[in-house]
N, C-alpha and C positions, 0 to 999 in steps of 0.2 A: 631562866636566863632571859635578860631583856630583849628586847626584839633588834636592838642598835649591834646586839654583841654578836649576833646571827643574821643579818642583815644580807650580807653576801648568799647565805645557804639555800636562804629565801629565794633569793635573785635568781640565781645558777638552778633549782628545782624550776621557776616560773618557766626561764629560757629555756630550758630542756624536754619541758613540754610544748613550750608554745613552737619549737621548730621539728618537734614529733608530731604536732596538730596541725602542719602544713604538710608533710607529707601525706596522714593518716586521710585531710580531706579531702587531697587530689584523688587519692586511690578509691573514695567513696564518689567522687564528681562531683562536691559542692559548689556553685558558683563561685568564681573569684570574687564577684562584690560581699557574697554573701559570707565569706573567711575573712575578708578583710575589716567588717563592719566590726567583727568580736575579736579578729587576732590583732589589730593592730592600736585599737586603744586599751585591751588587756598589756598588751607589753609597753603602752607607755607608761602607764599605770605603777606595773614591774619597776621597769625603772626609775619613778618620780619617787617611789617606797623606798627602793632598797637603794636608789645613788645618791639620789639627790638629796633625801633624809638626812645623808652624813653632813649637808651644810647647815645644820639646825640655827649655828649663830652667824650664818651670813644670811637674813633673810632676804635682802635683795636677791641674791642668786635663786633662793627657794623661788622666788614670784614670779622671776625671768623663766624659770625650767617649769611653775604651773604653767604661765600664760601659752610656749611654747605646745604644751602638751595639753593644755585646754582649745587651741587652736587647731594641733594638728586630730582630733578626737572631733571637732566641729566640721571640719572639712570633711574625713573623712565618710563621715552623717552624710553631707551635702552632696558627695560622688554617689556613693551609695544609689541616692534617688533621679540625682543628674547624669549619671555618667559622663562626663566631662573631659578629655582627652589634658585639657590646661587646668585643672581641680587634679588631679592625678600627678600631673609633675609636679604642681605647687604642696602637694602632702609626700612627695616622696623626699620632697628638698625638706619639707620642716623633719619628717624622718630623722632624714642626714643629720640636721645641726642638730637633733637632740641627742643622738645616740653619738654624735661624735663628743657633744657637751657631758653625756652621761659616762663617758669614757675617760674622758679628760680628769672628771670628778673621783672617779674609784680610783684611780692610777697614782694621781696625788695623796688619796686619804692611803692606799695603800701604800707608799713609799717615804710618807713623810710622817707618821704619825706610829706614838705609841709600837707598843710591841709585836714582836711576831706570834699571831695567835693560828689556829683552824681556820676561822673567819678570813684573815685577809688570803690562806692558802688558797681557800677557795674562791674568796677576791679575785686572783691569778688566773683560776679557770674562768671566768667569769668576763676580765677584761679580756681573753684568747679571744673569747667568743662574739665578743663583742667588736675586738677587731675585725673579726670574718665578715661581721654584720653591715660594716661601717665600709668598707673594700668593695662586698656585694652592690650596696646603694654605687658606689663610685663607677662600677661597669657599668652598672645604668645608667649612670648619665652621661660614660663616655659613648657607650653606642646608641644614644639619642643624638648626643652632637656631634658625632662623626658614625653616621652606619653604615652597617656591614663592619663593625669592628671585631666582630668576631664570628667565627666559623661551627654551625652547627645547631644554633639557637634557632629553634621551631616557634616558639611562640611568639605572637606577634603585639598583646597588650602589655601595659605596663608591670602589673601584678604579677602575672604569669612569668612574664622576662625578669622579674625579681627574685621568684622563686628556682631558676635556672642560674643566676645569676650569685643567688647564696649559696647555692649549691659549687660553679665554677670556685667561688672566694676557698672555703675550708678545704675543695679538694687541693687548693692553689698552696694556703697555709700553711697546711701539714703535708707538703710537695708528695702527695698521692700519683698527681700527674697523667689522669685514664687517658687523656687525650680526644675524648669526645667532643667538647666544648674548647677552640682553639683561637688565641686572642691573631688575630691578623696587621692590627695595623701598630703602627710606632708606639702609640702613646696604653694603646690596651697593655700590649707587649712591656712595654717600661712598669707601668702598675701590678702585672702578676709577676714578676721575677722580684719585684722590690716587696710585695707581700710575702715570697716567700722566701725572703729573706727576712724579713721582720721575724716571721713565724717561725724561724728555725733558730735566731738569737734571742727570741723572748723564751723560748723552753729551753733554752742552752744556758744560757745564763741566767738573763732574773727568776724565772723561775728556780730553776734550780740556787741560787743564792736564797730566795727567802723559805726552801725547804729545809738549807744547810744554816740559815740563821737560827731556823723554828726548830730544830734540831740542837743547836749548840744551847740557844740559851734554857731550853728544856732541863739539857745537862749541867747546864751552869744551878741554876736551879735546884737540882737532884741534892747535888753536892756542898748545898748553903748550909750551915749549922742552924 
């Protein structure tokens, strides 16, 4: 099967390790710089394969989503050896635009193209995941520009508060709700209740419409002479 037809599977395996390889390295005590040098240009990586691939005939946007991710992979190099408190926000922000751009991309080839196949079902888990990803960067930057915006957060570098902060997003998504991690102020508060709101009408309905699509026309299918 061509690698374009499974492209998603690809994706959703990468992310499902690379956010098991954030917990697994905290619990060994790997440096933050030293996870971040391999976890976060592996998953841009991830995603310039399996999202952004699907522009093959627009290659302006290909060059725009390398350049972005040949940028945010240099920086990250360059903290690495500087540690840089301002090298750190300016690679969390290219983060952000590319995972919101690599979001933007699946969500369109999933909704507007061709049939409902496995691939884009898993497409579906894939942008979930991605939303969580994209919401997490967003706390971050709100309790950078307004702090103490939330109640509970121990750690005080920017990595580390990302990984807490991914963590707040999914349990937010899938309104889990432990209450460990508590948003305090207006604009925190507006952002989790409106993620979990996204998160409970993205698996209520579209989701569930392109399983009941991938479903019908299966049967339609079935039933063709």
């Amino acid at each position: 099967m061509p690698i374009k037809e499974i492209n998603f599977g690809y994706l959703l395996g990468g992310l499902l390790i690379l956010i098991l390889s954030v917990a697994i390295a905290q619990e060994l005590g790997i440096r933050e710089e030293n996870r971040r040098l391999v976890l976060e240009p592996t998953l841009i990586l991830l995603l310039l394969m399996g999202v952004w691939g699907l522009e093959k005939e627009k290659k302006w946007l290909m060059r725009v989503g390398g350049s972005i991710a040949a940028t945010g992979v240099t920086i990250a190099v360059l903290n690495f050896f500087l540690n840089m408190a301002g090298l750190q926000l300016i690679n969390m922000g290219i983060l952000m635009v590319f995972f919101v751009g690599s979001t933007w991309i699946a969500s369109r080839n999933l909704l507007l193209s061709g049939e409902i196949d496995i691939n884009k079902i898993i497409g579906a888990i894939c942008i979930y995941l991605l939303l969580g990803l994209n919401w997490g960067m967003f706390y971050l930057f709100t309790n950078m520009a307004i702090p103490d915006s939330f109640h509970g957060l121990t750690p005080t570098t920017i990595g580390a508060q990302f990984s807490e902060f991914m963590y707040f997003s999914f349990v937010t998504i899938t309104t889990l709700g432990y209450g460990d991690l508590i948003p305090l102020k207006p604009l925190a508060r507006t952002a989790a209740y409106l993620e979990a709101i996204v998160g409970q009408f993205y698996v209520a309905v579209l989701a569930a419409w392109l399983v009941g699509m991938y479903l019908s026309e299966k049967s339609q299918n079935r039933h063709r002479p």
